[in-house]
Short mmCIF file of the C-alpha atoms (twelve columns), coordinates in Angstrom:
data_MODEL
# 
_entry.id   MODEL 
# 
loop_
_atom_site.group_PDB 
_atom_site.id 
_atom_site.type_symbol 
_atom_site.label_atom_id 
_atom_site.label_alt_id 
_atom_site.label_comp_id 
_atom_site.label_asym_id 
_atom_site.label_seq_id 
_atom_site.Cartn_x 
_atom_site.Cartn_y 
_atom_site.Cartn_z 
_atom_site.pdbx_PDB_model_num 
ATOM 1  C CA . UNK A 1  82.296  30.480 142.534 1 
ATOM 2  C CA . UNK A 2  82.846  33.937 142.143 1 
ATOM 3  C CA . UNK A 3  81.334  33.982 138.427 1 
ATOM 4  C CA . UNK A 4  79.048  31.403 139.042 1 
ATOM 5  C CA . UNK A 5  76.096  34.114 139.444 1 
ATOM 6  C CA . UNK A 6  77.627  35.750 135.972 1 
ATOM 7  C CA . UNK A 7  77.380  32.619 133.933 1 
ATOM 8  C CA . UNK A 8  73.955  31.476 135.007 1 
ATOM 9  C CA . UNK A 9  72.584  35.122 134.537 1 
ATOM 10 C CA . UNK A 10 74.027  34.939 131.031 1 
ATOM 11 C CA . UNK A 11 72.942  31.391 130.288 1 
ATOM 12 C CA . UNK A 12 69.447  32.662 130.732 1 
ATOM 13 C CA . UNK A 13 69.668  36.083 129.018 1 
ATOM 14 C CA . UNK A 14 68.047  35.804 125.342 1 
ATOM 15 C CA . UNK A 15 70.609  35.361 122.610 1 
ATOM 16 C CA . UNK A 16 71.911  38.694 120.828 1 
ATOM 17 C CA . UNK A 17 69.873  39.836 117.559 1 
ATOM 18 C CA . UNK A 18 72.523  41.355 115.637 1 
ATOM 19 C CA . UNK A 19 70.995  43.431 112.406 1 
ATOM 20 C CA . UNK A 20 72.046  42.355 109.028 1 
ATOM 21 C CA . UNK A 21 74.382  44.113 107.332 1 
ATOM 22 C CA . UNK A 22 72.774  45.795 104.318 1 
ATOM 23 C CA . UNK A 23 74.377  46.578 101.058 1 
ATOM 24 C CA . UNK A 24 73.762  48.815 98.591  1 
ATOM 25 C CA . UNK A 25 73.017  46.335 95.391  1 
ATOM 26 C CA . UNK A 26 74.986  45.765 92.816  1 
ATOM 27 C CA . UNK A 27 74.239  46.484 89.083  1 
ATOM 28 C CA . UNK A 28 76.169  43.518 87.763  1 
ATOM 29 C CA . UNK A 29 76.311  40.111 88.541  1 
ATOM 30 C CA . UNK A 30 80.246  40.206 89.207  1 
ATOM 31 C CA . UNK A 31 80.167  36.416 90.985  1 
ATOM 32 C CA . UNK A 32 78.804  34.902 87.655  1 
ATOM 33 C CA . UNK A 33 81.025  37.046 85.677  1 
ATOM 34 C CA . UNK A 34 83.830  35.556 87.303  1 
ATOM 35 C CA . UNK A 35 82.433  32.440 87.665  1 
ATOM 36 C CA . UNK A 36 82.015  32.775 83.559  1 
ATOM 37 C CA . UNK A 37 86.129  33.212 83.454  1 
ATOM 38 C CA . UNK A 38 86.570  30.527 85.192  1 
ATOM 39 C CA . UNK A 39 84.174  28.052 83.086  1 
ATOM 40 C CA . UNK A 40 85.718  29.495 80.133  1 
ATOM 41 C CA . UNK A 41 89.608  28.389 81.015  1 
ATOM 42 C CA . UNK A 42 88.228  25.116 82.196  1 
ATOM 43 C CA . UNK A 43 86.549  24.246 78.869  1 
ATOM 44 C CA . UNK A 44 88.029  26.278 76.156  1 
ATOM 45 C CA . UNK A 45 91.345  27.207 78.308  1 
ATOM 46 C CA . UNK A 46 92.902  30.330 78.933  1 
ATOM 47 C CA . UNK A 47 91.980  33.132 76.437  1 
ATOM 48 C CA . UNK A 48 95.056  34.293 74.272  1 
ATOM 49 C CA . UNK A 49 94.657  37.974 75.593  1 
ATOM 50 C CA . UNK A 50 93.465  39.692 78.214  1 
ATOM 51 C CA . UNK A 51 91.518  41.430 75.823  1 
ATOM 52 C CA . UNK A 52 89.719  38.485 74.474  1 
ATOM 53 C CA . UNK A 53 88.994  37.416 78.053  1 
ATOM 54 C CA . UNK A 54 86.866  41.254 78.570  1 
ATOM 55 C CA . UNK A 55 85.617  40.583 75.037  1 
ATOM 56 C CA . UNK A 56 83.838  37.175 76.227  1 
ATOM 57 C CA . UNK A 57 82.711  38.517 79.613  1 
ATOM 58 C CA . UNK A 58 80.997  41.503 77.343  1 
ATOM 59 C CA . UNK A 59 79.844  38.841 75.308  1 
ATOM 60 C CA . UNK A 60 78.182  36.898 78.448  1 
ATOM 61 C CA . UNK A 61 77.029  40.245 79.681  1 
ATOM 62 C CA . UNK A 62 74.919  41.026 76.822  1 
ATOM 63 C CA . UNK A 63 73.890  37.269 76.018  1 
ATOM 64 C CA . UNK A 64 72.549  37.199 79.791  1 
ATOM 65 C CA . UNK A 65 70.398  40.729 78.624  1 
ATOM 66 C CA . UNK A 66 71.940  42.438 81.301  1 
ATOM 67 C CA . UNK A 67 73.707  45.369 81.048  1 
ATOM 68 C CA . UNK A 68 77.052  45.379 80.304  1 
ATOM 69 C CA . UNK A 69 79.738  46.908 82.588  1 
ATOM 70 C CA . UNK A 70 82.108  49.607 80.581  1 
ATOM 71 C CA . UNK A 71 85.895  48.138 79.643  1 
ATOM 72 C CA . UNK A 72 87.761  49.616 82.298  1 
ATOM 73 C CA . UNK A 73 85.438  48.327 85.060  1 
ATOM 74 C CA . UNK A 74 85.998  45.306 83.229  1 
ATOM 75 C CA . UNK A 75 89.867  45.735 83.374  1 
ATOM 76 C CA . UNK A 76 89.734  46.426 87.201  1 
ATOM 77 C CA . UNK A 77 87.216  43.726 88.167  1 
ATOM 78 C CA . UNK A 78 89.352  40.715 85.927  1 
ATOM 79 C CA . UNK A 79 92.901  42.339 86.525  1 
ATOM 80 C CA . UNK A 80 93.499  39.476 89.602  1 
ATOM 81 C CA . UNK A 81 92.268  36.596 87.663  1 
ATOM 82 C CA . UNK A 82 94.431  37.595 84.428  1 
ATOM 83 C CA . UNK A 83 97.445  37.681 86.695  1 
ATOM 84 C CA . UNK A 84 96.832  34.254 88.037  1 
ATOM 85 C CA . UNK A 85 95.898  32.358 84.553  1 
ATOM 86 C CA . UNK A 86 97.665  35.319 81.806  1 
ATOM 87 C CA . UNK A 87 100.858 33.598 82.106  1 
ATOM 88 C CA . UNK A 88 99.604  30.327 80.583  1 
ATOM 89 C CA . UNK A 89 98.363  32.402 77.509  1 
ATOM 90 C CA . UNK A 90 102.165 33.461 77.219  1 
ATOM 91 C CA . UNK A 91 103.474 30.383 77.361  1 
ATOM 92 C CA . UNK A 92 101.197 29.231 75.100  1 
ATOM 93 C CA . UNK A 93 102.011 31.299 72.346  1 
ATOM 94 C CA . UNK A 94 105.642 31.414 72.946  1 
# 
């Protein structure tokens, strides 16, 4: 009973507009990009270097008519996703 004058006053109180976060946008497309990587080890499998793996996402890049992030943002931006599927390409070609 001692709330009870709380929770009805806050039952009837209009629901919180919060503002939307805003972002600064984003040159590149990084969810396709990595979305590409992943189509391309599901189909064609994992490239045989990490270096033929930035090659296709430049490749996608430009085929798309974007523009096309430098190598080492490349590098930073796949670096995760070549640790997780990399090892296969070793195995492979050991």
């Amino acid at each position: 009973m001692r709330y009870l004058a709380l929770e009805q006053s806050l039952e009837d109180a209009p629901p919180v507009e919060r503002p939307e976060k805003r972002r600064a946008p984003t040159a590149y497309d990084w969810e396709e990009a990595q979305l590409e990587a992943f189509r391309l080890v599901y189909f064609d499998g994992v490239p045989p270097s990490f270096g033929a793996l930035i090659r296709h996402i430049q490749g996608w890049y430009i085929a798309k008519g974007g523009r096309v992030p430098d190598e080492s943002t490349l590098k930073r931006r796949l670096r995760k996703f070549w640790t997780l599927f990399g090892p296969e390409a070793q195995d492979k070609a050991a």
